[in-house]
N, C-alpha and C positions, 0 to 999 in steps of 0.2 A: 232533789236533783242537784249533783254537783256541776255546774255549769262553766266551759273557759270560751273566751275568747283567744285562739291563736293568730296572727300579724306575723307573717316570714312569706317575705318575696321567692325564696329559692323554694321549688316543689318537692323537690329529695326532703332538704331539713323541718319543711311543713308535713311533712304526710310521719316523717320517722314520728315527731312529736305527737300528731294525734293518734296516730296509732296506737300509741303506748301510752297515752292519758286514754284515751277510750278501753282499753284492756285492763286501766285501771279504776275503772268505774265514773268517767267523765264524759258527759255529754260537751261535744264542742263545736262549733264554730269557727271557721275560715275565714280567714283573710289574706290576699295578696298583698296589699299594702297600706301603708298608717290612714292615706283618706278612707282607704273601704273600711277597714275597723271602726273608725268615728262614725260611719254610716250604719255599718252593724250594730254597734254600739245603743245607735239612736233608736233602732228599728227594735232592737228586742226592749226596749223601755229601759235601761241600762239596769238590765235585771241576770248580769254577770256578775260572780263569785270571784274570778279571777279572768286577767287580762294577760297573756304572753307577748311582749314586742321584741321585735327584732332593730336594736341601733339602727343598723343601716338596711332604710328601705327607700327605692323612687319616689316623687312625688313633692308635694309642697311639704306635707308633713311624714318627716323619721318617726323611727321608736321615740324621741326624746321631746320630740313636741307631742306627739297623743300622748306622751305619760304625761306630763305635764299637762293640758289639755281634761285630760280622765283623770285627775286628781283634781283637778278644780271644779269637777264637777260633783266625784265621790270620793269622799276621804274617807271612805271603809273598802273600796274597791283594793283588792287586792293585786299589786301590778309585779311581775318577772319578764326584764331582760333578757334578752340572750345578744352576749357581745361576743367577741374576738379577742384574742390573746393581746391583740397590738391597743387594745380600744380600753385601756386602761384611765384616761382623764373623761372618758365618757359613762364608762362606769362611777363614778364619782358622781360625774354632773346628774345620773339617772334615778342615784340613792337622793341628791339634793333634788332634786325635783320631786321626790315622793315615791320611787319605788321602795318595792318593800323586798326584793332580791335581785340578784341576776346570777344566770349561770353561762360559763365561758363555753364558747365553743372549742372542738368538738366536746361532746357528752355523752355520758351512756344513761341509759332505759333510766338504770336505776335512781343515779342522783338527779333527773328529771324530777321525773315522778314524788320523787323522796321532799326538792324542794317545791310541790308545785302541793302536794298534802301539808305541807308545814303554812305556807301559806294560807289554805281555803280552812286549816282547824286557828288559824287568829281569826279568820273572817266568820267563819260559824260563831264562834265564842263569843265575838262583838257582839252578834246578832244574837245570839241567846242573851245574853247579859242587859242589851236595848228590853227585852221584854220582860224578866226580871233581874232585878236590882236588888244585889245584896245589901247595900247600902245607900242613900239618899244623896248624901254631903259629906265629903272628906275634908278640910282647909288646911290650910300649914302659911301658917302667917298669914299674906296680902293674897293666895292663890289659892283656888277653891278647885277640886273637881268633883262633877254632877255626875254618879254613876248611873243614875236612872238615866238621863239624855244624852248623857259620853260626851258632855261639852268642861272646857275647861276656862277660867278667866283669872285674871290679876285685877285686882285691885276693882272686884265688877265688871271688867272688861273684858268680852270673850273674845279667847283666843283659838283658831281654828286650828288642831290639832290632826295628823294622821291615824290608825286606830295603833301603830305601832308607835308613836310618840303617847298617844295618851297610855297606853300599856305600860312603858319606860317610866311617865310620870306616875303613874299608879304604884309601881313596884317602887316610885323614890319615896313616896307618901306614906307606904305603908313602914317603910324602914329609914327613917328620917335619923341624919345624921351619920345613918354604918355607910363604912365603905362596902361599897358592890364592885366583885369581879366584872369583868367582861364577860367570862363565862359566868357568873351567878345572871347578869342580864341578861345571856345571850339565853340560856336554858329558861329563863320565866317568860322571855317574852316571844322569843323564836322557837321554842320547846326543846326538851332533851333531845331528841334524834336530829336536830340539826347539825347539817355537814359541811355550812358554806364558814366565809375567813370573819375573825374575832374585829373587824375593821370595819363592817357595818355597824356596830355598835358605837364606834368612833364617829362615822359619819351621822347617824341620826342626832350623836350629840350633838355635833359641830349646828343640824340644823334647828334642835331643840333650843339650843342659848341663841339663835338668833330672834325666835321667836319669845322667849323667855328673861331673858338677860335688859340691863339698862345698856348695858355695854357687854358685847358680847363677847372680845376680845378683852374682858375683866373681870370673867363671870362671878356675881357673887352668889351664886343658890346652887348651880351644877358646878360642884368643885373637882378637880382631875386630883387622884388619887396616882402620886409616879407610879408608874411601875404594875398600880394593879386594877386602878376601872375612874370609878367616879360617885361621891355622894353628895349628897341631898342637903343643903345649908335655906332653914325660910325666911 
């Protein structure tokens, strides 16, 4: 069962989007606003595939606290935005916080739908791969990642990864030292059919050397490639 949680205050733009993930083969879930979601959330055992929020909703907490929120609780959950044309520094803040997409308003059926599959096939594959494991132990120098358990560490030290940062690491690990496009990332880790901008790639980096880096603003392991992505230095 492909299972969403949808979060949008406005009843037009809520019913468009279930309508067309339910015709597309999605069981879903309502919500009016970010507290009823956290409360749905809680009540289904947060046994959600994917979570849809909408930036701007009433209440104590927006889209940008329950993404934040529902990332600290599952960092395989898979989280899409839906902003506003105008809500450009909030899209930023919603990729740093742990989304794994956002699609601008207005939208049609298709690129819905198109990023909301691109989505729940990283979250299936996680979850296929949790159960088996092609491999045990990868390292590259001081940094290890555990494919059987999908956790990653420096120096012994676990670092608590999204499944799209450990996927980006994955893909560094296996091609250590080439320079990787944006699109050779965007295609391994977001799949070929992705149709959203080559600048989330940019942004997961930005969050991966915070987490990774001794200095992050000096990275020495994720190197920026000008002009064409970024590689892998251990």
């Amino acid at each position: 069962m492909k299972t969403v949680l949808v979060a949008e205050d406005e009843q037009n733009i809520r019913e468009f989007v279930v309508i067309n993930l339910e015709r597309a083969g999605y069981t879903i879930t309502e919500a009016e606003t970010g507290d009823q979601a956290l409360e749905l959330y809680d009540l289904g055992g947060g046994q959600f595939d994917v979570v849809i929020l909408d930036i701007m909703m009433p209440g104590e907490n927006d889209g940008l606290a329950v993404c934040r929120e529902l990332r600290s609780r599952n960092p395989s959950l898979g989280i899409i935005l839906l902003t506003a044309k105008t809500q450009e520094m909030d899209k930023v803040s919603g990729l740093m916080m742990g989304a794994d997409d956002y699609v601008t308003k207005p939208f049609s059926p298709s690129e819905l739908v198109a990023r909301v599959d691109a989505v729940h096939r990283r979250v299936a594959l996680a979850a296929e791969q949790k159960q088996v494991a092609r491999r045990s132990e990868v390292s590259s120098g001081e940094f290890t990642l555990n494919l059987r358990n999908r956790s990653f560490s420096k120096s012994g030290e676990l670092i608590e990864l999204t499944q799209v940062e450990f996927q980006i690491m994955e893909y560094f690990f296996d091609n250590p030292g080439l320079a990787l496009s944006r699109g050779d990332i965007l295609r391994r880790v977001w799949g070929p059919g992705y149709v959203g901008e080559e600048k989330i790639v940019d942004v997961n980096i930005r969050r991966l050397r915070m987490k990774v880096e001794d200095e992050p603003s000096n990275p020495q392991h994720i190197i920026t490639v000008w002009g064409l992505g970024y590689r892998w230095k251990a």
